[in-house]
C-alpha positions in Angstrom: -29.1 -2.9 23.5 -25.6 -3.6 22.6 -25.9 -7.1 21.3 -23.5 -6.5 18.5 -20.5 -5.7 20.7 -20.4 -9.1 22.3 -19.9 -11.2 19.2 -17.3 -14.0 19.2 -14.3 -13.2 17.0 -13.2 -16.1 14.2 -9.4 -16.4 13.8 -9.7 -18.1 10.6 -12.0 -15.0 9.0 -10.4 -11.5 7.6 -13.0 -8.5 8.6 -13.5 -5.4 6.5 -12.5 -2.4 8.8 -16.0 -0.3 7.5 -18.0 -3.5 9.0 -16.0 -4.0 12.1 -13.6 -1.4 13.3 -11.1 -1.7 15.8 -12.9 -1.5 19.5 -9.3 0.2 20.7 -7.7 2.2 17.7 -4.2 0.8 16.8 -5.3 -2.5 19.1 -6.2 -6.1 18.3 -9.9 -6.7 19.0 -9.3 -10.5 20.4 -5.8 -9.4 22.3 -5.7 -6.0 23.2 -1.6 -6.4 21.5 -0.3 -3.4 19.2 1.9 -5.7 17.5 1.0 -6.2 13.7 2.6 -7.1 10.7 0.7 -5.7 7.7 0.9 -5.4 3.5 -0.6 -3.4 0.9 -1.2 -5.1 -2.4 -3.3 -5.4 -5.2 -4.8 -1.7 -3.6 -5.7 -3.8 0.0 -4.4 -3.0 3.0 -4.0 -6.5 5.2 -3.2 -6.5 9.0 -2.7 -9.1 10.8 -2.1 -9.5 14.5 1.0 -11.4 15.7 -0.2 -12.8 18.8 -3.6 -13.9 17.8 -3.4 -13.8 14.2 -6.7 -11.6 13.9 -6.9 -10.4 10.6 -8.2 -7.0 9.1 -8.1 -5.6 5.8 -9.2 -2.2 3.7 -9.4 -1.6 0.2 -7.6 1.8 -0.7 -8.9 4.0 -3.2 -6.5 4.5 -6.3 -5.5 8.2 -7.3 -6.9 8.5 -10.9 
């Protein structure tokens, strides 16, 4: 049934938040920590996790 939900995460890859949201809002997905560091440029969010290094980013939609 719930095949998808047991997929091993890669450190090394950055996931799109639409394709793979956080399991835990405002919580690493490998880690479970609430400790990021993130940037916005060039219109993409990037968050990465400082105790796993777990990345995840979003593209942000421009005001026109």
């Amino acid at each position: 049934m719930e095949e998808k939900e047991q997929q091993e995460i890669d450190l090394d890859k950055v996931y799109e938040y639409d394709e793979f949201p956080d399991k835990v809002s405002g919580r690493c997905d490998h880690c479970n920590s609430a400790y990021f560091k993130s940037s916005v440029k060039g219109g993409v969010f990037l968050r990465e996790c400082r105790e796993c290094g777990m990345k995840k980013k979003k593209h942000l939609v421009g005001k026109g």
